[in-house]
C-alpha positions in Angstrom: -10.3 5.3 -13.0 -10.2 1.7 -11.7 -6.7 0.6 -9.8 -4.8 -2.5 -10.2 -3.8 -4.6 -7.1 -0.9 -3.7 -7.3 -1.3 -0.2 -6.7 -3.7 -0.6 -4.3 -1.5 -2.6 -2.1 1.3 -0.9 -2.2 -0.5 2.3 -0.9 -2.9 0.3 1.8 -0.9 1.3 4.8 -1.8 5.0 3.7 -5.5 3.7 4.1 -4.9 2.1 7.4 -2.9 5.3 8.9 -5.5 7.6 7.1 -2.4 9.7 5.2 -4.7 9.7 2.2 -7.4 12.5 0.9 -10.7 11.5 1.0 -10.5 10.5 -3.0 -8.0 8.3 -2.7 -9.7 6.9 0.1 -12.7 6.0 -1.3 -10.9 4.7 -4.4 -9.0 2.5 -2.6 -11.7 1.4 -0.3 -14.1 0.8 -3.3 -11.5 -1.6 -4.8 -10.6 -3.8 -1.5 -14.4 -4.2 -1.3 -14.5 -5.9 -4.4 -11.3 -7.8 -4.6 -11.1 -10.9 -2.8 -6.9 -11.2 -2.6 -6.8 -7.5 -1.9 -9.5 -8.0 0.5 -7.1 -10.8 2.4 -4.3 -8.8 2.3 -5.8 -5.7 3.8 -7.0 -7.7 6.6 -3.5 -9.1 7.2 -1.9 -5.7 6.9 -4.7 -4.5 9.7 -3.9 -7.4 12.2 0.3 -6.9 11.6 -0.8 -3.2 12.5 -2.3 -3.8 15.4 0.1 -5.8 16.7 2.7 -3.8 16.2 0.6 -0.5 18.1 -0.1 -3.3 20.8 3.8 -4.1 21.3 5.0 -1.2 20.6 3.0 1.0 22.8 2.3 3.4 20.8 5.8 4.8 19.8 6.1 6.8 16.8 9.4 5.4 14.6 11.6 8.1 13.0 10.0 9.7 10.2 13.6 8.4 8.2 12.6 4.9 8.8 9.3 5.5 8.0 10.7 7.1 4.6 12.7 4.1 3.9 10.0 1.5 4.5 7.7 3.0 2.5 10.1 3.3 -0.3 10.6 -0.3 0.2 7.1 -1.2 0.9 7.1 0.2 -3.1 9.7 -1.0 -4.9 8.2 -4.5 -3.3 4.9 -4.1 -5.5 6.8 -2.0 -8.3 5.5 -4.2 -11.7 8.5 -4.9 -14.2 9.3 -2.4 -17.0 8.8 -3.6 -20.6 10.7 -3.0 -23.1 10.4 -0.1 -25.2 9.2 -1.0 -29.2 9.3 2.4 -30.0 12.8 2.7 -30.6 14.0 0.8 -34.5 15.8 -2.5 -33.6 
């Protein structure tokens, strides 16, 4: 199963902190590789990380911030619902 950018980016600090199984991994992975925008964006979340372990010495936030910024993180790449035809007008 192919992923969308979308996807993909919202979950790429998983890669980068390697929270993910190995399948996800390589799903992930496989995509960035062959995604130029994706592939930009990864590198940029990469350097942001490593500045942040550089200036933050290697303190580990609160595992409640960490829950709301990933939450934000994605509702941020979260694509619009559509409306649902199903229903008679």
């Amino acid at each position: 199963m192919d992923m969308d950018c979308t996807a993909v980016l919202a979950d790429v600090w998983l890669l980068l902190d390697n929270e993910c199984d190995e399948t996800i991994k390589a799903r992930l992975q496989e995509h960035i590789n062959r995604c130029s925008p994706c592939i930009e964006a990864y590198g940029l979340e990469e350097k942001l990380k490593s500045l942040l372990n550089r200036k933050c010495g290697g303190e580990r936030a609160p595992d409640s911030l960490r829950a709301r910024l990933t939450m934000e993180i994605r509702t941020t790449f979260t694509l619009p619902r559509l409306p649902d035809t199903s229903a008679p007008d």
